[in-house]
N, C-alpha and C positions, 0 to 999 in steps of 0.2 A: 288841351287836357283830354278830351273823349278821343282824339288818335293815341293818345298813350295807351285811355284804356281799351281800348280796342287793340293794340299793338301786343298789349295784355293775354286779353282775349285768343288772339291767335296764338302767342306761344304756347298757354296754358294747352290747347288744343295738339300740338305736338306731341304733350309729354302728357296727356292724361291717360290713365290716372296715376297720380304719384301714388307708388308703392310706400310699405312699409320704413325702410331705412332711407330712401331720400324727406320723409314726414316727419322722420326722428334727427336727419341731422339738421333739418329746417327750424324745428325747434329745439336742437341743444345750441344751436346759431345763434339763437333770439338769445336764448340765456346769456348766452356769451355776451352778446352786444350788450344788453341790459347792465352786465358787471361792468364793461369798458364806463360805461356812458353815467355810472351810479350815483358819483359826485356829482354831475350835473342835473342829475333826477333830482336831488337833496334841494339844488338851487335854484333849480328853477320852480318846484314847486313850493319854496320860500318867498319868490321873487312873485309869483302868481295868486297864491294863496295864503303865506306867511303860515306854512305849518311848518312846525318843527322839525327836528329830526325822528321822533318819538312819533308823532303821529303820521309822517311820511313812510315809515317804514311798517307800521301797526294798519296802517288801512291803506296803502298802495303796494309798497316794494314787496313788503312780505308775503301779501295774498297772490301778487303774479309769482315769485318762486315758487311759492306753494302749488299753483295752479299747474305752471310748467313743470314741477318735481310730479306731479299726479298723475298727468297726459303721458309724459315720455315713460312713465313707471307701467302705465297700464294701455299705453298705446296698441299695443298687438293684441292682446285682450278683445278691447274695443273692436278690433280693426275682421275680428274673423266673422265669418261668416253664421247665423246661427240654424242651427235644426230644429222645425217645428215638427211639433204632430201632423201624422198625412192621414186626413177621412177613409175610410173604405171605399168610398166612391172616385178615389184616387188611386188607390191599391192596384197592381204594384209601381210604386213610385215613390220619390222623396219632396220633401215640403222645407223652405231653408230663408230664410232671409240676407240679404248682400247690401248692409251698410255701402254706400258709393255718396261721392262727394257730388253736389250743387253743380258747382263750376267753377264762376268768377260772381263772385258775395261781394255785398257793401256794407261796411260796417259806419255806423257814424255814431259817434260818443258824443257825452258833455262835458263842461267842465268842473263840474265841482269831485269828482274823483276820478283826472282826466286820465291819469297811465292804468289803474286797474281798469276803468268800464272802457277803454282803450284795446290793452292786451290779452285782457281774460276771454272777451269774444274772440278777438285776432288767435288766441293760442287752438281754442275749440277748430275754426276754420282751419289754420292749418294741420291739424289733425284729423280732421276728417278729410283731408287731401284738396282743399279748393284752393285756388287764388284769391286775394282780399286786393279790397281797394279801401282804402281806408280815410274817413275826414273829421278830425279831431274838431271842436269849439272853438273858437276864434277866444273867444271870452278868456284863455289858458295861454296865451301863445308860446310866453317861456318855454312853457312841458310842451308842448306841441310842436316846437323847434328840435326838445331833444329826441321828442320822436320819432320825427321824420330823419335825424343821422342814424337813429338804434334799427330802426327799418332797412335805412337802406345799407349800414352797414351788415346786418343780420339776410338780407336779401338780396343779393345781388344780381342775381339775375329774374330782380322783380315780381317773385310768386306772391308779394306785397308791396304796395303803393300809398304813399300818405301825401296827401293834397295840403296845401295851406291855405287860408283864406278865411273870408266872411260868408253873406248870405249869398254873394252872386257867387261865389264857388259851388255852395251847396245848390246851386240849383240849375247851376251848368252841370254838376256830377251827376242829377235826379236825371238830365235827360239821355243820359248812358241806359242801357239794357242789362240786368243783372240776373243769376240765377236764381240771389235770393239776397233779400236786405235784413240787417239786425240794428235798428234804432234803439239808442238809448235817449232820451230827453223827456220834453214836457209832454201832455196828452193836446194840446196846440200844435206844436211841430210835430207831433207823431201824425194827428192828423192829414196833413200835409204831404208828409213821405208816402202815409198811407195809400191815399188816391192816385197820386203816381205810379206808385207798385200796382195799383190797380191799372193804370193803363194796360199793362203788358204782361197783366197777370201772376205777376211776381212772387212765390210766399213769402210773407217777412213775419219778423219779431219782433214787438214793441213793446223794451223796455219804459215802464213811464213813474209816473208817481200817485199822488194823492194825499188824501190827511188822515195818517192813518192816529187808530186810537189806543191811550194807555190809561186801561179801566185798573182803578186801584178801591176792590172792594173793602170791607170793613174790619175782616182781619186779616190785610193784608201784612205781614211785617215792615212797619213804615221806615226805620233807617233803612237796611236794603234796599228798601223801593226807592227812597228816596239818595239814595246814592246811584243806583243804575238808570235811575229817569236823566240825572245831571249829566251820566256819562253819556247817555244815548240821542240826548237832545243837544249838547254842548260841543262834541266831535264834530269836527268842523263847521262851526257855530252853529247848526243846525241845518246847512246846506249840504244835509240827507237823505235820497230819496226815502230811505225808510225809520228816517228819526220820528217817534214821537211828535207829532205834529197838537194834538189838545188831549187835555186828561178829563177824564169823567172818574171824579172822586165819590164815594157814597158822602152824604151829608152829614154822617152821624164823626165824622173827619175832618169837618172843616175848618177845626183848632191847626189843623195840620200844616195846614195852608202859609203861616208866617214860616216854618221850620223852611219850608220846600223853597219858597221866597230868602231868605237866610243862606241856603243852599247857593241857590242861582248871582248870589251878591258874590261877585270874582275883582277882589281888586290885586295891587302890585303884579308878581311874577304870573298870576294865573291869569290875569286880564290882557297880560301885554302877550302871554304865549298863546291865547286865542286864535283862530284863523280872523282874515279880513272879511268882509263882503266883497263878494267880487268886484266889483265895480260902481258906478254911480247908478246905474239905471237900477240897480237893484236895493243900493240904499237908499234911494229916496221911494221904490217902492216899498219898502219894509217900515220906512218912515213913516210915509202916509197910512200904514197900518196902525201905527202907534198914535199919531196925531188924532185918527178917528175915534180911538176910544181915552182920549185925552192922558196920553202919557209923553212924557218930554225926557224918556231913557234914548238918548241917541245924541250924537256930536256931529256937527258938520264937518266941525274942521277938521277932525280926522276922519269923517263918514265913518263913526261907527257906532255898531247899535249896540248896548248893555241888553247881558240876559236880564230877560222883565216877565215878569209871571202875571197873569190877567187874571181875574177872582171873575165868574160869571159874565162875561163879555155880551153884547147882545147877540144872540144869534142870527140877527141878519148883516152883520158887521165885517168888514172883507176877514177880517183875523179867522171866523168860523163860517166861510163861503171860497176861500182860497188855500191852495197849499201854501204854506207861511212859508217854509225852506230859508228860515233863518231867528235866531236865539230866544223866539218869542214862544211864549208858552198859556197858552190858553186853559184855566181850568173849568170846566163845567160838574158844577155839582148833581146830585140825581139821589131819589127816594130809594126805588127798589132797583135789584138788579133788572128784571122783565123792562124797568124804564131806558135801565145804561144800554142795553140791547135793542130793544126797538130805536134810541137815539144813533146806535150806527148802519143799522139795517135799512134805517130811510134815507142813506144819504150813497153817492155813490162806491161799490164796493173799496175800499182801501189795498192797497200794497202789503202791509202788514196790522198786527193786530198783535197788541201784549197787555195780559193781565197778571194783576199781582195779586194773588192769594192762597189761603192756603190749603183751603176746601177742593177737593177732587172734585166734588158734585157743580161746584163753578166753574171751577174750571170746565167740565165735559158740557157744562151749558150754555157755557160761550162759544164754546169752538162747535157745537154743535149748532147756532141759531144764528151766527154770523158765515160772513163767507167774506177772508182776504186772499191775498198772496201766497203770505207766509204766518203763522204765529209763535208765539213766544210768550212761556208761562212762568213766571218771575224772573224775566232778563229782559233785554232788550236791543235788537239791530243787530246780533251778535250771531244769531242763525245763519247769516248770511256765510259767514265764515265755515260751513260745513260742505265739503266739495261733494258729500255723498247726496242733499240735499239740492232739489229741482228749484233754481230762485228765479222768480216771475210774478206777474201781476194777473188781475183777471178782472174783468170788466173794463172800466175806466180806469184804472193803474196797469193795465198790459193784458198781452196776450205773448203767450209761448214762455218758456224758461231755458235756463241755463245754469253753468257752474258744473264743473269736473265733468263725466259721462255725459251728462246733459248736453251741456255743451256741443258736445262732441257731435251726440242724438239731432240735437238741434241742426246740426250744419252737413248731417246727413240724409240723404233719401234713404227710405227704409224699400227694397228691391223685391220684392216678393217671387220668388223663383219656384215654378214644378219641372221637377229632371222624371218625364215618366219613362218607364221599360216599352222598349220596342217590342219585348217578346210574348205579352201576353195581353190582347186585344180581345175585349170583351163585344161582343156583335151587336146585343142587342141596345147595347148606345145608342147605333146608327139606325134603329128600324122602331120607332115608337110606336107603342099597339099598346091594348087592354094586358097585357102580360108583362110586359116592360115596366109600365107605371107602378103595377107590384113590386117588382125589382125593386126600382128607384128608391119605390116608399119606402120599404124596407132597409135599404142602404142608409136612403136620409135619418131616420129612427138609431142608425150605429154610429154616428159621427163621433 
């Protein structure tokens, strides 16, 4: 595995740096492949995740065309060179920035939205001119099979690499040298990557999560709210890094509470079109979440968990100590708003942050006394879909961002360049004295 990529390594170094139209036909290539292999994206993440066709193509297929329709549209854009302001202390000369690629980048994804947080890094990289190495979640492996054909058909002469495996792949791949890594997963396994990149000094980006909050104050419009909580929380049962993880309801709404619960009650056609839980290790963790605060919403025998809404949970209860990343819904009630905001400002920063209301003055005082991700004021997880927006975490849910330019930013060195004139050489540079320092100051004073 590490002679390939290394094998990598040395071509990319032949051909660097890819210009302009071998980056664009790299990525009308992926597109390509992507439409070949489309049916099989439909099936395999049925076979992996049991989503539909509707929500396969509403939160995977269509946000990578999108993504790939952005990059190729605005790639030369991207790609030129920028002019900055040059100081007087620079005079005469020019000042310019030179976006240039990493190198050879490591991307590793998870599974619960494995071909977008798969290709949406991957399309950035190759747009910003690097080679990828790429190692999808084990947890996915259907999509993870289609990926590695749509790569290697879309890449052939390997400017991308997609590894298959478990843990000892991932950590045969860590001991590879990279320019730069883009993790997406838990703040556990981010961990982990982290310190490795550390060895060898590596920058990276850590996509992660958290429990992020949906404060619904007291006039907030409760159907709306209450319809976009069920979509935000219930898209892929709630294994979202940035769904609605617990609500902080004002208490003068607590009638509200059966309506919301009424809501989350999904039987026939809408129960059976739900996503799955991935796997066991994660239903029986979601379980045990349930059993704790003694709710018996959950089936063995098919491992699966019913959306179940929790009224006041205790707060040291794993339900409100862990990201849930799955159909459970924790309400916490709260007096004043000064209480809904000091309850998320004690805990570690969130990924995102959505309130429902209709007051301006709330709104600017939530977004001004918290600190997430991203937020979102009467909607929810749906920000994410804007390519013009930077999407990333800070603190404990990430570090760095991405999506559309970003992206792009992201998987570039930013070159800081001065092209000075040879023809006009100022002396007193070279000979500092009591009269020079004048100069200087005075220069420094025009910047």
């Amino acid at each position: 595995m590490l002679k390939i990529i290394q094998a990598q390594k040395e071509a990319m170094q032949k051909t660097y740096p890819l210009g302009y139209e071998k980056r664009k036909e790299l990525l009308l290539s992926l597109q390509k492949a992507i439409k070949v292999y489309e049916k099989d994206i439909y099936d395999a993440l049925y076979a992996d995740l049991h989503k539909d066709e509707w929500e396969v193509f509403v939160t995977e297929l269509g946000i990578v065309y999108d993504e790939l329709h952005f990059a190729i549209k605005n790639l030369k854009r991207w790609m030129r060179k920028k002019r900055i302001k040059t100081p007087l202390v620079q005079f005469p000369g020019k000042n310019f920035i030179i976006p240039e690629p990493f190198g050879q980048v490591l991307i590793m994804s998870p599974w619960n939205y494995p071909l977008q947080l798969t290709f949406l890094p991957l399309i950035g990289a190759i747009a910003a001119g690097n080679y990828a190495v790429i190692k999808p979640s084990a947890y996915a492996p259907e999509i993870a099979k289609v990926m590695k054909q749509i790569v290697e058909t879309a890449f052939p002469n390997q400017e991308a690499i997609l590894f298959l495996g478990g843990r000892q792949v991932n950590e045969e791949i860590l001991k590879g040298v990279y320019d730069f890594i883009f993790f997406t997963g838990s703040p556990g396994v981010g961990k982990i990557v982290m310190n490795k990149a550390s060895e060898n000094l590596t920058p990276i980006v850590l996509e992660l999560g958290g429990k992020s909050p949906f404060i619904i104050t007291e006039d907030a419009d409760i159907p709306l709210t209450i319809r976009r909580l069920k979509f935000a929380k219930l898209i892929n049962s709630g294994q979202t890094c940035v769904a609605p993880d617990y609500v902080l309801l004002d208490k003068k709404l607590v009638d509200k509470v059966e309506d919301i619960k009424k809501a989350f009650t999904v039987v026939g056609d809408e129960a059976t079109r739900l996503p799955k839980i991935i796997n066991e290790k994660h239903y029986l963790r979601l379980k045990g979440i349930l059993e704790e605060v003694g709710s018996k919403n959950f089936d063995d025998k098919t491992q699966t968990i019913r959306p179940t809404v929790l009224l006041n949970p205790p707060l040291n209860s794993e339900v409100m100590q862990e990201e849930i990343f799955g159909p459970i819904l924790p309400i916490i009630t709260y007096d004043t708003l000064d209480e809904a905001i000091k309850f998320v400002t004690s805990r570690p920063k969130p990924l995102a942050l959505y309130v429902f209301t209709k007051s301006k003055e709330t709104m600017n005082k939530v977004l001004t006394k918290t600190t997430s991700g991203s937020a979102a004021i009467n909607d929810a997880v749906v920000q994410l879909a804007n390519p013009h927006f930077p999407f990333g975490g800070v603190g404990n849910s990430g570090m760095g961002s991405y999506h559309g330019y970003h992206t792009f930013k992201t998987f570039s060195h930013q070159k800081a360049v001065l092209h000075k004139s040879r023809f006009l050489d100022f002396r007193f540079r070279y000979k500092p004295g009591p009269k020079t320092v004048g100069i200087f100051k005075l220069l420094g004073r025009n910047k």
